[in-house]
Each structure stands twice: as structure tokens, then as C-alpha cells.
N, CA, C and O atoms as a GROMACS GRO file, in nm:
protein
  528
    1UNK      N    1   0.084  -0.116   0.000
    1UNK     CA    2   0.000   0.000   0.000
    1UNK      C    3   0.089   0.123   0.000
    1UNK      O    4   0.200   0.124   0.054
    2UNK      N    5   0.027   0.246  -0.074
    2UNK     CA    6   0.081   0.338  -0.099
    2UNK      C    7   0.026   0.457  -0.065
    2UNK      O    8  -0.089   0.450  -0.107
    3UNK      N    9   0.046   0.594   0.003
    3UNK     CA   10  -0.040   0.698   0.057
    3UNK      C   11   0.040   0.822  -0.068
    3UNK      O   12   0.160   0.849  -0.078
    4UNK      N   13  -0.049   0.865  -0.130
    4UNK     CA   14  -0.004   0.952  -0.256
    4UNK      C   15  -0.049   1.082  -0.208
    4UNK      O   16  -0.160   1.104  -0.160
    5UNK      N   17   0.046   1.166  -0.223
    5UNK     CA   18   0.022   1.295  -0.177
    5UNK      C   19  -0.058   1.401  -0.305
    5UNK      O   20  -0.080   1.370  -0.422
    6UNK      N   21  -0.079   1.496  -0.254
    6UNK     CA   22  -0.151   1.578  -0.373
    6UNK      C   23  -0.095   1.622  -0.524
    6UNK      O   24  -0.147   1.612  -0.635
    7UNK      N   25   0.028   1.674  -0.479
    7UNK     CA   26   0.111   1.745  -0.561
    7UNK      C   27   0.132   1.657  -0.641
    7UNK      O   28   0.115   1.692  -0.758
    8UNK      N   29   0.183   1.484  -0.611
    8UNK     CA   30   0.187   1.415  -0.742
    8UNK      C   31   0.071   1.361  -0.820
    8UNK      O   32   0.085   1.308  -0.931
    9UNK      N   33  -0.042   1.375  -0.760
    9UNK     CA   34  -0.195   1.407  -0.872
    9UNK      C   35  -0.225   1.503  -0.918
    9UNK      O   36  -0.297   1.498  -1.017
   10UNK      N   37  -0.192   1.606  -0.874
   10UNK     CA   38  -0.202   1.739  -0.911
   10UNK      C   39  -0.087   1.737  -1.059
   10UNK      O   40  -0.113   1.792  -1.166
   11UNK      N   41   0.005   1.680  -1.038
   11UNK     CA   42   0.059   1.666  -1.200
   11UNK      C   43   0.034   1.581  -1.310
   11UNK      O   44   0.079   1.606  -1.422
   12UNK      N   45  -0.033   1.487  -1.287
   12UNK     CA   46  -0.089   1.401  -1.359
   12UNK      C   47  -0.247   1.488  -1.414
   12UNK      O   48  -0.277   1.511  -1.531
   13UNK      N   49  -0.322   1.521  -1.302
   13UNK     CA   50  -0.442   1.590  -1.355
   13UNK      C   51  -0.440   1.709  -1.437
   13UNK      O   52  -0.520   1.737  -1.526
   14UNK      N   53  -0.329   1.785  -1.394
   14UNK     CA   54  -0.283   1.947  -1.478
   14UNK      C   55  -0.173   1.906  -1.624
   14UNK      O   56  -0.155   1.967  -1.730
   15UNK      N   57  -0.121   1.790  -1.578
   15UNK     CA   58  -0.073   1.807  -1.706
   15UNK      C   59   0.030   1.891  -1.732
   15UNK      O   60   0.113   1.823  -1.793
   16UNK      N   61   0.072   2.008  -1.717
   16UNK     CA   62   0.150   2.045  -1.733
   16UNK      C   63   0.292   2.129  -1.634
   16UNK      O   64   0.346   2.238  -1.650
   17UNK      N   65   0.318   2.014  -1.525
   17UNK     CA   66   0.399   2.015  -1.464
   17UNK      C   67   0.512   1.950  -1.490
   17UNK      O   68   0.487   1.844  -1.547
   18UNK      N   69   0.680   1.978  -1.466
   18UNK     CA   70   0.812   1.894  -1.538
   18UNK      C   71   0.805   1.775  -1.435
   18UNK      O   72   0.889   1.685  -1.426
   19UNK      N   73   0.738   1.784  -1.390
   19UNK     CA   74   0.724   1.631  -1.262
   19UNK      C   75   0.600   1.514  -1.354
   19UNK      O   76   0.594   1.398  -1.314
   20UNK      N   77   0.522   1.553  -1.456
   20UNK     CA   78   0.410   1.472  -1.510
   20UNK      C   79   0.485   1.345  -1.497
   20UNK      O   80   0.459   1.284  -1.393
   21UNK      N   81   0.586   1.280  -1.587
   21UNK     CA   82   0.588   1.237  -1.612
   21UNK      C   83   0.676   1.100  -1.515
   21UNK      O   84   0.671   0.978  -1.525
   22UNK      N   85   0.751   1.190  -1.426
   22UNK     CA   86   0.795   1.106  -1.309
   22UNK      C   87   0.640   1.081  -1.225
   22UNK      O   88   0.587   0.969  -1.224
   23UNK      N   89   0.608   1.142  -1.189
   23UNK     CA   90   0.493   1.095  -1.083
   23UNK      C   91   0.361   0.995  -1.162
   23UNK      O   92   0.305   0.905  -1.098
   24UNK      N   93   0.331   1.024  -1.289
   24UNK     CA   94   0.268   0.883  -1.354
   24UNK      C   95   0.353   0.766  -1.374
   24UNK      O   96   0.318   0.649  -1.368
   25UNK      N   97   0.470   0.813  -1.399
   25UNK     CA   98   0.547   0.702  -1.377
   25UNK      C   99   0.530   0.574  -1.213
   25UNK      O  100   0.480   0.464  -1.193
   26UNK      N  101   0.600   0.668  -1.138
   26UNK     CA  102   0.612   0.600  -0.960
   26UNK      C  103   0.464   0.581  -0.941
   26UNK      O  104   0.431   0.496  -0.858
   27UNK      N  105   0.361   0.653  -1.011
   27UNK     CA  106   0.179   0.574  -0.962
   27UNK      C  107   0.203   0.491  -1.018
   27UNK      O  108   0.270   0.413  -0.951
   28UNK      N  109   0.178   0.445  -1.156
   28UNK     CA  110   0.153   0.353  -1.216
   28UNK      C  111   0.297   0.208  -1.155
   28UNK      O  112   0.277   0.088  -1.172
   29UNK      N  113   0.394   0.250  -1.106
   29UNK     CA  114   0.503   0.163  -1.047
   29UNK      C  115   0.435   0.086  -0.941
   29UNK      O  116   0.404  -0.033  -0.941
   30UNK      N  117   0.407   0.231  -0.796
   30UNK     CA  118   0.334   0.165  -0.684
   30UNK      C  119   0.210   0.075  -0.722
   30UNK      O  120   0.206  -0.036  -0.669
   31UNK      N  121   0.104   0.112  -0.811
   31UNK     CA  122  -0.043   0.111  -0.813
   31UNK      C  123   0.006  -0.089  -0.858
   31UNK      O  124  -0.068  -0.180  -0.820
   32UNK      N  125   0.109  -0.112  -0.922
   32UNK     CA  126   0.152  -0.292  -0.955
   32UNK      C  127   0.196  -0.352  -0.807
   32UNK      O  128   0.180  -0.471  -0.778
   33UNK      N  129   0.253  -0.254  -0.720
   33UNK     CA  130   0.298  -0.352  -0.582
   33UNK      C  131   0.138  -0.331  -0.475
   33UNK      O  132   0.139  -0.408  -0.379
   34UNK      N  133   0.053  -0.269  -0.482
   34UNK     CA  134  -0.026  -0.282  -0.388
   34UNK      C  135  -0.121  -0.129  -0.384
   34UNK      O  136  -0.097  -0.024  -0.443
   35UNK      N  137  -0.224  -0.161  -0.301
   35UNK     CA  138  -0.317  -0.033  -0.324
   35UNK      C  139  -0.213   0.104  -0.290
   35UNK      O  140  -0.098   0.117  -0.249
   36UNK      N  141  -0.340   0.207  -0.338
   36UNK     CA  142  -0.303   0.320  -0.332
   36UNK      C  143  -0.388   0.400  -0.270
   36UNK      O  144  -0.502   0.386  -0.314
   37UNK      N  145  -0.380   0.470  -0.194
   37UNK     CA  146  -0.482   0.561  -0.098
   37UNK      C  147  -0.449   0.714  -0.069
   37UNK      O  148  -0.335   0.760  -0.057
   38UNK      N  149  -0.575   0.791  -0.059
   38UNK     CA  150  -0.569   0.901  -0.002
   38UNK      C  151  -0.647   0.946   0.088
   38UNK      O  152  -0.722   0.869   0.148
   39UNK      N  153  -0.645   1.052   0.108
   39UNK     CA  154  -0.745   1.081   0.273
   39UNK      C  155  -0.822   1.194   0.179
   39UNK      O  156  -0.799   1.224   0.062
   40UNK      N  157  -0.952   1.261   0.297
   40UNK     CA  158  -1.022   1.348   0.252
   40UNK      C  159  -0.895   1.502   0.221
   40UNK      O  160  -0.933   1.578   0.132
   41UNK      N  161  -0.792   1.530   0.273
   41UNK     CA  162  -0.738   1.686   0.228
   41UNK      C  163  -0.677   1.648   0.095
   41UNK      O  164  -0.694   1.730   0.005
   42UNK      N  165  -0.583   1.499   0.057
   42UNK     CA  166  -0.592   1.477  -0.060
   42UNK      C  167  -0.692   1.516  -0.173
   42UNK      O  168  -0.682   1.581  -0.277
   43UNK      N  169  -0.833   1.427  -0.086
   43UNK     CA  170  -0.933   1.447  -0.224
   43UNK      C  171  -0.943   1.603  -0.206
   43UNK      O  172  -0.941   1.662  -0.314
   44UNK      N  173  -0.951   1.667  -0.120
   44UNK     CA  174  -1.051   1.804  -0.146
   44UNK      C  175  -0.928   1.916  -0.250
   44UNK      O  176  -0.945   2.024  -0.306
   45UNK      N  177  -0.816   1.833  -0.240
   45UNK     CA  178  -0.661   1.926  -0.293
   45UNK      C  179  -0.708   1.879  -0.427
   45UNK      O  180  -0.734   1.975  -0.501
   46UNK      N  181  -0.723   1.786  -0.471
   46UNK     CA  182  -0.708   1.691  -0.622
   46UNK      C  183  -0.850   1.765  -0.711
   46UNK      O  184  -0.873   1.780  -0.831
   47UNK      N  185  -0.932   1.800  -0.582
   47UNK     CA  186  -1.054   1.887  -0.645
   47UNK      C  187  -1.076   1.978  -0.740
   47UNK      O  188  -1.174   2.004  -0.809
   48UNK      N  189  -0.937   2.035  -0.731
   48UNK     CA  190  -0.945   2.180  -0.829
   48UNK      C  191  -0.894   2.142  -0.941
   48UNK      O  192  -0.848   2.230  -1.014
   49UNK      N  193  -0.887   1.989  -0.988
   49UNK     CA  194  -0.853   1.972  -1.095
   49UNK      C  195  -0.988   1.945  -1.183
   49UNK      O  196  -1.003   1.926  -1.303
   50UNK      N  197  -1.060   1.949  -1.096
   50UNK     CA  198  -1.220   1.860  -1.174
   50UNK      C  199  -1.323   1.948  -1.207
   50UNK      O  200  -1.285   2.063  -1.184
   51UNK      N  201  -1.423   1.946  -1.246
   51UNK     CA  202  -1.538   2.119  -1.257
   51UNK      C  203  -1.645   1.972  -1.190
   51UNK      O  204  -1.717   2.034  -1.111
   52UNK      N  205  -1.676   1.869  -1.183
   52UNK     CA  206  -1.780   1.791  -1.145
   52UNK      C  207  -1.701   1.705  -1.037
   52UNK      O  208  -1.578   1.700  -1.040
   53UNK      N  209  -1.781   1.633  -0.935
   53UNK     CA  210  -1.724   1.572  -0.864
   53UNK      C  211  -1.710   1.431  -0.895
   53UNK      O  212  -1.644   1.352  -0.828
   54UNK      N  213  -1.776   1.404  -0.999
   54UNK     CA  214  -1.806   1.280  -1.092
   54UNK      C  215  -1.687   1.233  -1.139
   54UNK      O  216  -1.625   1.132  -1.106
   55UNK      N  217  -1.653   1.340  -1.242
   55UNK     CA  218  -1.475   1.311  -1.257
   55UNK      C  219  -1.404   1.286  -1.184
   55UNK      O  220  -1.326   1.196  -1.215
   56UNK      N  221  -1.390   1.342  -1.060
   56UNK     CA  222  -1.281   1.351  -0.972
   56UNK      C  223  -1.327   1.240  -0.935
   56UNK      O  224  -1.249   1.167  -0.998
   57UNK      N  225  -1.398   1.166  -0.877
   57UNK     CA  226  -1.437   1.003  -0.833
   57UNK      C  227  -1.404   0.908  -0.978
   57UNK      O  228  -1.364   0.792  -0.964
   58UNK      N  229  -1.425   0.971  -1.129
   58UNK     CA  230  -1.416   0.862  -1.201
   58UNK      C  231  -1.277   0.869  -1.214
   58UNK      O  232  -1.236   0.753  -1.225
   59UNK      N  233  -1.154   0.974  -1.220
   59UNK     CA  234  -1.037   0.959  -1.214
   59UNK      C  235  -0.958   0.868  -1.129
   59UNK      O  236  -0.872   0.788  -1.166
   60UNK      N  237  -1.022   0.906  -0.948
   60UNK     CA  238  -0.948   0.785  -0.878
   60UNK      C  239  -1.015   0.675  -0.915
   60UNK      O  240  -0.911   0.611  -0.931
   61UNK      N  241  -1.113   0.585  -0.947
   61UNK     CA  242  -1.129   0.442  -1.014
   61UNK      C  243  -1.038   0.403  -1.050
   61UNK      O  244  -0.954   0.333  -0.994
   62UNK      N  245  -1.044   0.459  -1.185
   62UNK     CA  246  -0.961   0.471  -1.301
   62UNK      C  247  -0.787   0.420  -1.260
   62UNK      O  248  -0.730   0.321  -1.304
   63UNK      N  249  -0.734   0.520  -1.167
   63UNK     CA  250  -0.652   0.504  -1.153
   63UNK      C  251  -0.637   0.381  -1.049
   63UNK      O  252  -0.532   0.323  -1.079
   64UNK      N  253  -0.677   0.341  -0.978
   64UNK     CA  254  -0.697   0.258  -0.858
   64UNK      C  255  -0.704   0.307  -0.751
   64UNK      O  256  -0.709   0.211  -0.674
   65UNK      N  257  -0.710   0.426  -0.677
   65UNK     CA  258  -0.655   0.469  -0.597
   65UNK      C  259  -0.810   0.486  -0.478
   65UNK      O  260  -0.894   0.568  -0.516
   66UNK      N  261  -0.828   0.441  -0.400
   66UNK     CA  262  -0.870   0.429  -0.226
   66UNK      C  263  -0.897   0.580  -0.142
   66UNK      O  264  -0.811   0.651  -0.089
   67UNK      N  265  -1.053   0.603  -0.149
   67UNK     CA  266  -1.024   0.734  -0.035
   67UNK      C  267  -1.041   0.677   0.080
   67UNK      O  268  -1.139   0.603   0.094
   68UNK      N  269  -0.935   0.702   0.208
   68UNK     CA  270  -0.979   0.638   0.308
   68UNK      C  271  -0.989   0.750   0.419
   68UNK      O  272  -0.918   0.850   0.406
   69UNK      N  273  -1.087   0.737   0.544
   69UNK     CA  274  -1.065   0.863   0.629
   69UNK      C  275  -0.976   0.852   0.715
   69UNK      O  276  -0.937   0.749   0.770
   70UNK      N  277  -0.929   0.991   0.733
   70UNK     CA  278  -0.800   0.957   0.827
   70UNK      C  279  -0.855   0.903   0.969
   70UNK      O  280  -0.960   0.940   1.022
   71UNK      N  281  -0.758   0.800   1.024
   71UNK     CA  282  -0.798   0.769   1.142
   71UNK      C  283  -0.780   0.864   1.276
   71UNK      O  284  -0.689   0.944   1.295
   72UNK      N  285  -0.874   0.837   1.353
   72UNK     CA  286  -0.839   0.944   1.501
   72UNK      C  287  -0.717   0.950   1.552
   72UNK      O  288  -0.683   1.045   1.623
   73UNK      N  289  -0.644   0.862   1.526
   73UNK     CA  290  -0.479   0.865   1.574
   73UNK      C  291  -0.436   0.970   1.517
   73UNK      O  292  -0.370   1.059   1.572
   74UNK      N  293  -0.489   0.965   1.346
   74UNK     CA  294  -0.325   1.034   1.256
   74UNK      C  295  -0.406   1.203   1.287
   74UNK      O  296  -0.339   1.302   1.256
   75UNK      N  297  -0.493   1.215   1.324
   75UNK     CA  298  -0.554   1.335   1.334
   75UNK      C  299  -0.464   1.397   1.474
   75UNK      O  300  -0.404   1.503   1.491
   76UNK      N  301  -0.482   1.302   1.543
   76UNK     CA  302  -0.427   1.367   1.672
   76UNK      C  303  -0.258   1.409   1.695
   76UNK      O  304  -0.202   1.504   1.749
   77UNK      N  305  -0.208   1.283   1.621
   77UNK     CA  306  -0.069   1.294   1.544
   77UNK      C  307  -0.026   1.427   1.484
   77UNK      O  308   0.077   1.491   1.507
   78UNK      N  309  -0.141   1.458   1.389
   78UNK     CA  310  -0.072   1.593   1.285
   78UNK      C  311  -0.106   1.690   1.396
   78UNK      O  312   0.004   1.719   1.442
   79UNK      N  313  -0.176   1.741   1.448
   79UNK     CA  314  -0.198   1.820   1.543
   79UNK      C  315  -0.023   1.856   1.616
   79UNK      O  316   0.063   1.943   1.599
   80UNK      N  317  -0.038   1.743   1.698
   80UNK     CA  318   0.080   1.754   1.765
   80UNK      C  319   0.227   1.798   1.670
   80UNK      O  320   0.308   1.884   1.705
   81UNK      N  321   0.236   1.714   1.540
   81UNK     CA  322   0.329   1.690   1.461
   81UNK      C  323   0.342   1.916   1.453
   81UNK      O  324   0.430   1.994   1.490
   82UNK      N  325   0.200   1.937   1.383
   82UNK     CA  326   0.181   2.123   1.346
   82UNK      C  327   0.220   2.199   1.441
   82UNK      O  328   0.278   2.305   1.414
   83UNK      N  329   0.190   2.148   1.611
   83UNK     CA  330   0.254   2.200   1.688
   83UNK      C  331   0.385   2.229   1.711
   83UNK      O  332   0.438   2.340   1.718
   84UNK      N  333   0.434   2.113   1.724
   84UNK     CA  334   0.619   2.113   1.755
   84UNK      C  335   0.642   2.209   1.613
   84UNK      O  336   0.710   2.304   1.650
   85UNK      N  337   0.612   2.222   1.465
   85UNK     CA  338   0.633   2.303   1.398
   85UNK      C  339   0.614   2.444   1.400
   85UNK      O  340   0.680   2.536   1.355
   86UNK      N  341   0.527   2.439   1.453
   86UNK     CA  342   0.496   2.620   1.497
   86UNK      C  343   0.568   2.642   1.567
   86UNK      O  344   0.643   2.733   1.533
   87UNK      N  345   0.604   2.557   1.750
   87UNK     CA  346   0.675   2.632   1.805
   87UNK      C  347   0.801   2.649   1.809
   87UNK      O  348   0.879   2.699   1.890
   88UNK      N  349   0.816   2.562   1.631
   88UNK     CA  350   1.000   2.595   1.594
   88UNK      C  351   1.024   2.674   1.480
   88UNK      O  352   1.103   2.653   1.388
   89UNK      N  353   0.920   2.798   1.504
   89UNK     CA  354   0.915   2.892   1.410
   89UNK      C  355   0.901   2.915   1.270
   89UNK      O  356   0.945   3.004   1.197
   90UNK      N  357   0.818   2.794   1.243
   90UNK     CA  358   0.742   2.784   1.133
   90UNK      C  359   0.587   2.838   1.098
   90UNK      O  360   0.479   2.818   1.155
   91UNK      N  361   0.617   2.897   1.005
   91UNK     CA  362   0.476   2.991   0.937
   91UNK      C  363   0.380   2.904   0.937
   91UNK      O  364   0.400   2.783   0.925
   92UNK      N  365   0.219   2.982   0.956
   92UNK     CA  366   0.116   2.970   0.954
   92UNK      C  367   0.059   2.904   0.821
   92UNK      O  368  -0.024   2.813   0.830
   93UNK      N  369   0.112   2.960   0.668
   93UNK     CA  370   0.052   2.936   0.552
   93UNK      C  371   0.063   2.785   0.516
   93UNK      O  372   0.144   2.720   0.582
   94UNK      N  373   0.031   2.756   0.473
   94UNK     CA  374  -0.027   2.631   0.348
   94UNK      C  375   0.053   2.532   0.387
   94UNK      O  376   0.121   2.453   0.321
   95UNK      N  377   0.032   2.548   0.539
   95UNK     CA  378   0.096   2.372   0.577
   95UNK      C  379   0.040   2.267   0.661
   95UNK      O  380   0.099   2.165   0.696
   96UNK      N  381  -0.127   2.313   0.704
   96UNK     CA  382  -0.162   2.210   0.763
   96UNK      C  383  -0.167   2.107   0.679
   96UNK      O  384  -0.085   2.016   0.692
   97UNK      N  385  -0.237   2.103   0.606
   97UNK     CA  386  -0.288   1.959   0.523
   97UNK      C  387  -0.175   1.879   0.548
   97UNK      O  388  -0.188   1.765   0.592
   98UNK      N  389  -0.044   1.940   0.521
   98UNK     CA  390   0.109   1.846   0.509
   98UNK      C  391   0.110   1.730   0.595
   98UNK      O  392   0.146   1.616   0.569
   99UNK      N  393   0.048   1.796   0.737
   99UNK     CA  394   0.062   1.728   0.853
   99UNK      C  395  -0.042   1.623   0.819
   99UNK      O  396  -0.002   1.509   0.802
  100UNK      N  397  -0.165   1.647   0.807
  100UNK     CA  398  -0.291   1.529   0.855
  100UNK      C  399  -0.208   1.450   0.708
  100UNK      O  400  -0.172   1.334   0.725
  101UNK      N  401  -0.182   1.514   0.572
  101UNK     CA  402  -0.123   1.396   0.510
  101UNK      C  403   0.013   1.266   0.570
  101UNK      O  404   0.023   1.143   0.572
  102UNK      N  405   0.080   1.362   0.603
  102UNK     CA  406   0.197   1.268   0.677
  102UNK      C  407   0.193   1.180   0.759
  102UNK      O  408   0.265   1.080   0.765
  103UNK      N  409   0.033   1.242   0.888
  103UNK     CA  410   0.024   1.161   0.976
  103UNK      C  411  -0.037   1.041   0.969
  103UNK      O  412  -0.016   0.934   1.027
  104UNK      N  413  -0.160   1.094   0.844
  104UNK     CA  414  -0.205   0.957   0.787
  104UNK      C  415  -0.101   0.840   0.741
  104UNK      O  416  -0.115   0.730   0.794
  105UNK      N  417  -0.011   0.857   0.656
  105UNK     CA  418   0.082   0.796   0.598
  105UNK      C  419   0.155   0.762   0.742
  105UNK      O  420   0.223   0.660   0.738
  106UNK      N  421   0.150   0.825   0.855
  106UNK     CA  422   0.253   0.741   0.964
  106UNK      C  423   0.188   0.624   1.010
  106UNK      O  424   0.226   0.506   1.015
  107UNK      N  425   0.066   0.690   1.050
  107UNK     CA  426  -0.016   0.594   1.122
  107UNK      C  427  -0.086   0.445   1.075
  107UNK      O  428  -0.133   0.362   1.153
  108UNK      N  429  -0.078   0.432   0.920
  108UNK     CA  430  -0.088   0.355   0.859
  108UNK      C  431   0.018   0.276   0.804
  108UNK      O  432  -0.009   0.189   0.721
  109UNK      N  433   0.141   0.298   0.842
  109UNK     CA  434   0.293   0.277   0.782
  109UNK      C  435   0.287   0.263   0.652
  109UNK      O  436   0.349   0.164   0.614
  110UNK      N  437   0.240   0.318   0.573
  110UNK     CA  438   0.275   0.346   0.454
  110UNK      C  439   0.354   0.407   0.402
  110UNK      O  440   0.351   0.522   0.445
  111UNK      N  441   0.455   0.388   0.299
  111UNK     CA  442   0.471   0.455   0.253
  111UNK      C  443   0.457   0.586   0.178
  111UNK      O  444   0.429   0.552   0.064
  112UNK      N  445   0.462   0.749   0.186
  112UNK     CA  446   0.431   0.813   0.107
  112UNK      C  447   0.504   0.897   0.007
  112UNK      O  448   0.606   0.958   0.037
  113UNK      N  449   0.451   0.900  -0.115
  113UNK     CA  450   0.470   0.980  -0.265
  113UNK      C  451   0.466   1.092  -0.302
  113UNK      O  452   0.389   1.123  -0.392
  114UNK      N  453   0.547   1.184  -0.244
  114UNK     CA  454   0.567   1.295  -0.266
  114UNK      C  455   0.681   1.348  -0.370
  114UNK      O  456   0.760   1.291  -0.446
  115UNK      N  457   0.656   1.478  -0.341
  115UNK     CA  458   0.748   1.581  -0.452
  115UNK      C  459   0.779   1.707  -0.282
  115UNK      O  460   0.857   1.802  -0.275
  116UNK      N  461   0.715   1.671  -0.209
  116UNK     CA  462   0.740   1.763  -0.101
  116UNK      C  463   0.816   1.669   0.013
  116UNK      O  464   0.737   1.603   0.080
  117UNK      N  465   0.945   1.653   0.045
  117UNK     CA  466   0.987   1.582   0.114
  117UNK      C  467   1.049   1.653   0.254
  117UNK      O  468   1.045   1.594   0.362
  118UNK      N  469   1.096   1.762   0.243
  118UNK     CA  470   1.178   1.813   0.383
  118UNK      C  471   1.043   1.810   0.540
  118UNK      O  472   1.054   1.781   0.659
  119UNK      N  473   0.950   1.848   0.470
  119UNK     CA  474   0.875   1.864   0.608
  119UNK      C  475   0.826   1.723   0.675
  119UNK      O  476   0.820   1.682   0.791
  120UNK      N  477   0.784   1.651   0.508
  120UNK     CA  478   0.788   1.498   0.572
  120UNK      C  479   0.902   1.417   0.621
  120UNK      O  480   0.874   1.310   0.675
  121UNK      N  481   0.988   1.441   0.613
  121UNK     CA  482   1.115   1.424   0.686
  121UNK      C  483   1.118   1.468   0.818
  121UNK      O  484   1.092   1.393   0.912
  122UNK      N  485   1.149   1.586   0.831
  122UNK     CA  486   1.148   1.684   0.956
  122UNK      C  487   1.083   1.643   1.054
  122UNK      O  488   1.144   1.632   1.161
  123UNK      N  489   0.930   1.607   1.047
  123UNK     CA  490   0.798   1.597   1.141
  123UNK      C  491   0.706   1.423   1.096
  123UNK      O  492   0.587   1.416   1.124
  124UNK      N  493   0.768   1.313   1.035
  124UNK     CA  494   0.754   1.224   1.042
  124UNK      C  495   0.888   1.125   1.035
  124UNK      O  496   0.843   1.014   1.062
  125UNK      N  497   0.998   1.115   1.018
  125UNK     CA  498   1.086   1.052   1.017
  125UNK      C  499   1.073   0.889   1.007
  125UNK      O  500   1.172   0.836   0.956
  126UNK      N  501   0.970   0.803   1.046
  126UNK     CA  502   0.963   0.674   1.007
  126UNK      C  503   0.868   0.675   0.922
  126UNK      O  504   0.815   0.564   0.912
  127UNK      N  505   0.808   0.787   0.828
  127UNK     CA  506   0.785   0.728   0.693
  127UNK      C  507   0.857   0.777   0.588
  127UNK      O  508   0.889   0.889   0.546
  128UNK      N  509   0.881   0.618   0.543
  128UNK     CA  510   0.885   0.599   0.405
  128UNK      C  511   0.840   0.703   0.305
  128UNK      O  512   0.722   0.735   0.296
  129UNK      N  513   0.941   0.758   0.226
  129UNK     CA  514   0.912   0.847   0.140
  129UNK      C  515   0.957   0.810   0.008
  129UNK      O  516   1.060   0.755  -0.029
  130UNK      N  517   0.831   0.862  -0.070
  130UNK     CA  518   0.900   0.788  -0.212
  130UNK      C  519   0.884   0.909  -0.330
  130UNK      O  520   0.783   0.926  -0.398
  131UNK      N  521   1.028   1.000  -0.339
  131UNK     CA  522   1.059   1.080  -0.401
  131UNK      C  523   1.131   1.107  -0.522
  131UNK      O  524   1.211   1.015  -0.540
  132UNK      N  525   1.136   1.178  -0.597
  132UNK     CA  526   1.199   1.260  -0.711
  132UNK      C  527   1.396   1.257  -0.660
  132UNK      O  528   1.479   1.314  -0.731
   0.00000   0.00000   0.00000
């Protein structure tokens, strides 16, 4: 099993990112060793690629990919995880999701598929990251 972060659907759906073609690549790699999953900030991120929500459900089919909800652990996890980040003087902007993604991916030991690796590093350290 595999926990796929936004940014590498977000290049597959837009199309015109220099990452397209690595990140359909490593899906279509993972999606042969075992499922693939995302949580609800995944789906609601992958959203702005779609004008119907129809698509955006017939895309993950398609691709194989699993919405699953994050569990009460990884919720409580990123919390804490956002904390220790704030109070090591890290900005407010466009980094929760990072966390409930990471924590999901901890709490499930999955591996996760990113293009964003330092923070998942930093504030999860036993997951598995599968990067560029």
C-alpha cells in the first residue's frame, strides 16, 4: 500500500507540470505492488482539478486509488506533529494539510509519494518516502 500525496496528482491531472511524467510514472510503479490511498485533504486538494465531482471520483477508479478517512490517531498525530512546527518557528501558511497527510501515511505505515519531502522528513521521520 501506498499513501499519494496531492502534488503528485495534481501533476498528472494538470498536465502540465516537469514532474508529469515522473509521478505517472512511480503511480503507475506503486499502483503494480499494492493499493493506493488518499485521505479526505488529498481528495478536497485533487478537487481543483475537476469542474464535477463525478470526474474527480471517475479519475481515482480509473486510476486505482482508495479514499480512506484519516484515522483518530493520525488526526491527533498531525496536530501535535503542526505543533512542535509552529513552536519551531514555522509559518502559519499552506501547511496544515502536510501534517494530517503525513500523519495519515505514519499511522498507517505506509509509505508516502511525494514531490514535497523536507517537512515529511522533519515531522515524520519513520515514513517511508517515495521521491523525485
Amino acid at each position: 500500500m501506498t499513501f499519494v500525496d496531492s502534488n503528485v496528482l495534481l501533476d498528472i491531472t494538470q498536465g502540465d507540470s516537469e514532474w508529469t511524467h515522473w509521478s505517472r510514472h512511480r503511480l503507475n510503479e506503486q499502483a503494480a505492488s499494492g493499493p493506493l490511498l488518499i485521505n479526505d485533504i488529498v481528495y478536497a486538494e485533487l478537487s481543483v482539478s475537476f469542474s464535477r465531482i463525478e470526474e474527480l471520483n471517475a479519475f481515482l477508479t480509473a486510476a486505482g486509488i482508495e479514499l480512506e478517512r484519516t484515522p483518530r490517531e493520525g488526526l491527533v498525530l498531525a496536530v501535535r506533529a503542526h505543533l512542535r512546527y509552529r513552536r519551531q518557528g514555522g509559518t502559519r501558511t499552506g501547511v496544515l494539510p502536510d501534517f494530517f497527510i503525513g500523519a495519515h501515511a505514519a499511522i498507517r505505515q505506509a509509505p508516502l509519494m511525494t514531490r514535497d519531502a523536507p517537512r515529511y522528513r522533519a515531522y515524520f521521520p519513520d515514513v517511508t518516502l517515495i521521491t523525485p
